[in-house]
C-alpha positions as CSV (number, residue, x, y, z in Angstrom):
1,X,-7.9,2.5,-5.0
2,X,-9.7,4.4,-1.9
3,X,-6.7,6.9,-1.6
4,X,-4.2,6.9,0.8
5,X,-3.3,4.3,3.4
6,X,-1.4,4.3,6.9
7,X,-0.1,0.9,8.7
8,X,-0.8,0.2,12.1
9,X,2.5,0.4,14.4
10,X,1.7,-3.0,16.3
11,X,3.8,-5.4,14.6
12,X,0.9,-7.6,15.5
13,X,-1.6,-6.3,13.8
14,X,-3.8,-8.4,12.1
15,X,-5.3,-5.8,9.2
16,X,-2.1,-3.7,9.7
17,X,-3.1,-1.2,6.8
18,X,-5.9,1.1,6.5
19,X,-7.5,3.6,4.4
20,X,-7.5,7.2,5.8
21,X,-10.9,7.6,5.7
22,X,-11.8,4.2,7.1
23,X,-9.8,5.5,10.6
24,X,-11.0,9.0,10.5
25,X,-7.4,10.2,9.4
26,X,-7.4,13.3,6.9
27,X,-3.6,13.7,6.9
28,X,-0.3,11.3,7.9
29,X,-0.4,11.0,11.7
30,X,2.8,12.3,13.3
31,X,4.9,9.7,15.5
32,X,3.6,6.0,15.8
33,X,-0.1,5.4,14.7
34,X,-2.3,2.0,16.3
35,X,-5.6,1.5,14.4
36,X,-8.5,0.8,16.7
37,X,-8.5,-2.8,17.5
38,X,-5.0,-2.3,18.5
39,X,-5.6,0.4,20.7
40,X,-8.6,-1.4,22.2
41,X,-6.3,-4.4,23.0
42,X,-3.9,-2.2,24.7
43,X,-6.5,-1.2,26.7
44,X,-8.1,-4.4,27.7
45,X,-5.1,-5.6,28.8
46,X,-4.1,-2.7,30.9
47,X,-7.3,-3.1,33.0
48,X,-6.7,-6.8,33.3
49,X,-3.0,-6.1,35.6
């Protein structure tokens, strides 16, 4: 075990959970958390409209 984990709040997420560490997380995020990739796809498709 690596420690503690949080899960992506994109119910379509691919990895959905992670490692603290692995996300640069130290403590539980407040509110809704989206790992990386999600976030990136957010993105992406916000500059595609």
């Amino acid at each position: 075990s690596y420690g503690e984990m949080v899960a992506c709040d994109n119910p379509g997420c691919k990895i959905e959970w992670f490692h603290y560490g692995c996300v640069g997380l130290r403590e539980p995020p407040k509110g809704n958390w989206y790992c990386p990739d999600c976030v990136g796809t957010q993105r992406r498709r916000k500059g595609k409209s």
